[in-house]
C-alpha positions in Angstrom: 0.0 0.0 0.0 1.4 3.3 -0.8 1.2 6.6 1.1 0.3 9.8 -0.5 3.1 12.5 0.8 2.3 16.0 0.4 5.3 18.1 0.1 5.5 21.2 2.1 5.5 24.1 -0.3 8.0 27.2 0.9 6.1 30.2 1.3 7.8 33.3 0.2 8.4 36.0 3.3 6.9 38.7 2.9 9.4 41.9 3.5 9.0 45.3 2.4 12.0 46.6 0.5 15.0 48.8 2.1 13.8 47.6 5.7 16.7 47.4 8.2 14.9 43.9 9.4 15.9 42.4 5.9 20.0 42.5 7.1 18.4 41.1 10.9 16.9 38.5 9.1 19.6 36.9 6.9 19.6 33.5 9.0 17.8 31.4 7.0 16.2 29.8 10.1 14.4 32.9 11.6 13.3 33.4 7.9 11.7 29.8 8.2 10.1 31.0 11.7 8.9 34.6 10.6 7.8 33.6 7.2 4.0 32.2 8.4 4.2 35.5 11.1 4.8 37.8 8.2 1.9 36.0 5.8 -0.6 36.3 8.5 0.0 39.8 10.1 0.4 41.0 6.4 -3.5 39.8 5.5 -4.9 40.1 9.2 -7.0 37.2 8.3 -5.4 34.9 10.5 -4.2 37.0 13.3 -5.0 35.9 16.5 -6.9 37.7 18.9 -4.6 38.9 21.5 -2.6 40.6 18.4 -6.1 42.8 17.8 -6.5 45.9 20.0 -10.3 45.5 21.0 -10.4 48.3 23.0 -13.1 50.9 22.2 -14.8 48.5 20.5 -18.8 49.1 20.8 -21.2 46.4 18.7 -24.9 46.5 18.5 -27.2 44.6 21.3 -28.6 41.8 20.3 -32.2 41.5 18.6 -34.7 40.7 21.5 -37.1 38.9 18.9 -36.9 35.2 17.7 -36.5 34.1 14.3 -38.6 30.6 14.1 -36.2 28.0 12.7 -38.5 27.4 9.4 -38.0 31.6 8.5 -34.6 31.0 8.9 -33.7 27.8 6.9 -34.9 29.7 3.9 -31.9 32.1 3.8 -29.8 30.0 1.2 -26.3 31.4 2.5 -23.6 29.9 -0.4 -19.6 30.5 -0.8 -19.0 33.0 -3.3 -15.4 33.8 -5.1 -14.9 37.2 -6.1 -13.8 36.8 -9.8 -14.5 40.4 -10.5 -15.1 43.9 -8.7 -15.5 47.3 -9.8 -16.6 50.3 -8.2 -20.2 51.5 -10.0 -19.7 55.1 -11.9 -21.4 58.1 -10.4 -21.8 55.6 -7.1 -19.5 56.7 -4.2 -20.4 53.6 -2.1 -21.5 50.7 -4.1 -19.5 48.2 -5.5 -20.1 45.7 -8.1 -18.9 42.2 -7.6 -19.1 39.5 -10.5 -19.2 36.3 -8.1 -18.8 32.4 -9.5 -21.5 30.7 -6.8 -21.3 26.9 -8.4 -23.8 27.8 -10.5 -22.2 27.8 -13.8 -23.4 31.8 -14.3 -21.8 34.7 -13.2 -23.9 35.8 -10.3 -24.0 40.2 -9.6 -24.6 41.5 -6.5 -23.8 45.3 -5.4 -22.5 46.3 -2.3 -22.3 49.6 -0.5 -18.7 49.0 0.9 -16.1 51.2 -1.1 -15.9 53.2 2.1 -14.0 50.0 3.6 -12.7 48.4 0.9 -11.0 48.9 -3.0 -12.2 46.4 -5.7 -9.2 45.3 -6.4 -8.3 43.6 -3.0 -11.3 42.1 -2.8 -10.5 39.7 -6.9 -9.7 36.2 -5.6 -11.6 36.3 -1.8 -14.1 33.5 -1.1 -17.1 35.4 0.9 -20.7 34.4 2.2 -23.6 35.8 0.6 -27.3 35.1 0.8 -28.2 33.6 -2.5 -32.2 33.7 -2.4 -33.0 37.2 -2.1 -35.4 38.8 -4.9 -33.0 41.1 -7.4 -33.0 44.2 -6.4 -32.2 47.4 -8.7 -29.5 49.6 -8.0 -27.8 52.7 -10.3 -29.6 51.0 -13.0 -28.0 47.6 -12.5 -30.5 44.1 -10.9 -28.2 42.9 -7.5 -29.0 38.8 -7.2 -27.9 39.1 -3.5 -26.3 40.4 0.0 -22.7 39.9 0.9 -22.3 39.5 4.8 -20.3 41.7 6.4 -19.5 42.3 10.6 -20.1 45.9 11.4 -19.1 47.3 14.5 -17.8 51.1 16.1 -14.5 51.7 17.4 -13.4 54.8 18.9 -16.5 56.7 17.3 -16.0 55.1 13.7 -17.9 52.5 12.2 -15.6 49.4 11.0 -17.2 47.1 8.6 -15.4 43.8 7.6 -16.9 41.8 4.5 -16.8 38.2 5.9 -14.1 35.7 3.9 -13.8 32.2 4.4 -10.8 29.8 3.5 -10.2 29.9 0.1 -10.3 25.9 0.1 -14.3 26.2 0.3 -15.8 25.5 -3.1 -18.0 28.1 -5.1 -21.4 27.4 -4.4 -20.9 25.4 -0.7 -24.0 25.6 1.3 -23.6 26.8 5.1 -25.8 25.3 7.6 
């Protein structure tokens, strides 16, 4: 019987360029060790908590109402990729993604997020969206959709961060 091996794959460090910590870091070993350190405080996606300054952080109470389980199970909430996003002329906020949901056909939904966020960082991002909602018109253009996004204030300002899973969950995955 044979054993499948996966070979670990190197992952570049990620350095700016004239930085005194490029001479500091010449030993290949602490490259090695601050290579995963550099890819995750460079994205933020993976930072861990105690790396996050929560402080002033307010978020909104929770509803008091219930939401029977039957209303809820008909929110069809899929994986999206991002396979193209571009702000929408004579719109300051909205941004129009061109998502791949396992459907075969481009799926559009707008989003009033270019206050947070510039298209082109968001190309290549696997998010959560709610599939089932009726199209709704916007600047002339039908959304098929809501992107879910975290919203809280800090320090007076409101922070909204577009929720992205692992890139390793397949276009159109259902969440449960």
């Amino acid at each position: 019987m044979t054993s499948l091996v996966n070979p670990i794959k190197e992952l570049p460090t990620l350095k700016s360029l004239g930085s005194k910590n490029n001479e500091a870091h010449a030993d290949e070993k602490a490259g090695e060790e601050s290579s995963s350190e550099a890819v995750s405080e460079q994205s933020e996606f993976f930072t861990p908590n105690n790396k996050i300054d929560f402080t002033g952080v307010k978020i909104e109470p929770l509803f008091q109402d219930f939401v029977d389980f039957d209303t809820f199970s008909k929110s069809d909430f899929r994986a999206v990729k991002v396979k193209e996003c571009s702000a929408v002329p004579k719109s300051k906020k909205l941004l129009k993604f061109v998502l791949d949901d396992g459907t075969g056909t481009d799926r559009v939904i707008l989003s009033g997020i270019h206050a947070y966020y510039e298209p082109e960082e968001l190309v290549g991002k696997t998010l959560i969206a709610i599939t089932n909602l009726p199209p709704r018109a916007m600047m002339g253009i039908d959304s098929c959709g809501m992107l879910l996004s975290a919203v809280n204030e800090k320090n007076g300002e409101e922070e909204l961060h577009l929720l992205m899973v692992d890139n390793h969950i397949p276009s159109g995955a259902k969440l449960y």
